[in-house]
Every structure is written in C-alpha cells, then in structure tokens.
C-alpha positions, 0 to 999 in steps of 0.5 A: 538494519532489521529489514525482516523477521521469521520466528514464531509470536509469544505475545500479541496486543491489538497492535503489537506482536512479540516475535520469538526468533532463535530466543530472542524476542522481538516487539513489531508494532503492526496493524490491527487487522494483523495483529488479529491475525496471529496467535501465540504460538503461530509462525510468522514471517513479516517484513519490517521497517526500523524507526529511530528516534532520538529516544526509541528505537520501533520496528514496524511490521507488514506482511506484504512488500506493498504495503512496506513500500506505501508505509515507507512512501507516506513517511516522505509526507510532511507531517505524516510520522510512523504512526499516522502511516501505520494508520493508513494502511489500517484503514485504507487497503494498497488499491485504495491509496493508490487509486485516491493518488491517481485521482487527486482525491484527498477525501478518502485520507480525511477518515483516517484518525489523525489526518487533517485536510491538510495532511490529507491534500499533502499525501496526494499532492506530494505522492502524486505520480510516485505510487504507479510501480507499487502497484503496476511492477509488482502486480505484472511480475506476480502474474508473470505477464509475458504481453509487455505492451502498455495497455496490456499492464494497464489491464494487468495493474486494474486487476491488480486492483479489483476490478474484473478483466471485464470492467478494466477492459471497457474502461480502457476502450473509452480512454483515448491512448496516445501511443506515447502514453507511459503505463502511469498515465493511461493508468490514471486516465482509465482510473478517472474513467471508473470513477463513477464505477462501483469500487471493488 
C-alpha cells in the first residue's frame, strides 16, 4: 500500500497533482485548496490514502495526518465514497467536523455538494464519540503538553481548535466537571457551552 509520497509536481489540475518521484509519476487526487497550493516544479511531500476498486486503483492525498484520519473515518459512513469525503475536507476544516460531531449538528454537512440530510444525520450519528483523538492526541502531543490532567487537554484541544486560551478557559469554568469525566466528554460539554460563542 501507498501510505506517502515525497517528489516534486510535474503536473497539477484543480484537484489533481502528478508527482514525480525517482521518475515515476504519480496522479494524487486532492483538495482544491491543495492543488492550488503546489506549482510545477515545487517539492512535495503528502500522505496518501489507496482506493481500490474493482476498475481503478485512485491515490488521494493530504498534507496532514488530520486530515488523512477524518478522510479515512468518513469513508466508514454508509453512503460517504472517496469522493464525497474528499469533499468534506474541502469545504469544511479538521475543527469544524469535529466540532459539528460533538455537537450533533448535521447542518453544517448539508453545505457540502453531494450530502443529503441523510448522509449528513449519518456522519454525525455514526462518528459520533469516535473523532475526540483526531483532534485531542495529536494537538496534546504537537504542543508537547507535560500537565496531563483532563481539563488541562481539554484547554489544550480548544485551542487546538481556534479558540484563545481566554475563551477556552471561561468556558470550562461554566461546565460542571465530574471528576469522573474522560477528556472526550468534558470536550463535548465545553464545546456545547461555546455554542453560542463566535466561531474561530
């Protein structure tokens, strides 16, 4: 399996990048906002994800492991294929899908080209407390946090996500915390309580 390539672009499309490693050329179906981002000739370095069908064989590409994962995770969807997913990370960042998740929000979904309210209800419903370590572990360990306590990656993941250390911390003062709470559920509690704030 293709899990990453690193060459240089010898071709681009609005969603497609041909990458050039050690003379072999490679065609990486990507995001817009990526494709846009590369020029012939730049180095390039993306992990990737294989699809195989029963008639092709597709490599799609993301510059983050975020955003690998969450590409990945939405594929578990019932009725959600590469490129509706691929589609979703289009329009939609990391901290929007996963706050939308946390939230039970299926509303933000139905904006993307492809997904019905079905699909959308089914991305929440399905991914539902499956999305807190996309965010939560790789935020924690990018910061090198050594305060392992839960409000602490609570604090850590909010940020994480755009909002200040101000913001994420008022919120968590008005959340009741049980000391039994898992970093997922005071996640969610404290991303209920910014509901009415002005997203990042």
């Amino acid at each position: 399996m293709i899990a990453s390539l690193t060459g240089v672009v010898r071709a681009a499309t609005r969603d497609v990048l041909v990458i050039d490693v050690n003379g072999v050329g490679y065609s990486v179906t990507v995001s817009p906002a990526v494709a846009q981002a590369h020029d012939i000739g730049d180095p390039v370095d993306i992990l990737t994800s294989l699809i195989v069908r029963e008639d092709s064989m597709t490599l799609f590409g993301f510059l983050s492991q975020q955003e690998l994962t969450l590409f990945e995770s939405l594929l578990t969807v019932s009725g959600v294929g590469p490129k509706s997913a691929l589609g979703v990370l289009s329009v939609l960042s990391p901290a929007e899908i996963f706050s939308a998740v946390s939230l039970e929000d299926d509303s933000i979904f139905k904006s993307v080209s492809g997904i019905g309210p079905k699909t959308a209800k089914l991305i929440v419903v399905q991914l539902s407390g499956r999305l807190s370590s996309v965010v939560t572990v790789e935020e924690i360990d990018q910061r090198q946090q050594s305060n392992s306590s839960v409000t602490a990656q609570v604090v850590t993941a909010l940020i994480g996500l755009g909002w200040s250390e101000k913001v994420a911390k008022d919120a968590l003062s008005h959340v009741p915390v049980d000391e039994n709470m898992s970093v997922a559920e005071l996640l969610k509690a404290t991303l209920s309580s910014l509901a009415q704030v002005q997203r990042p």
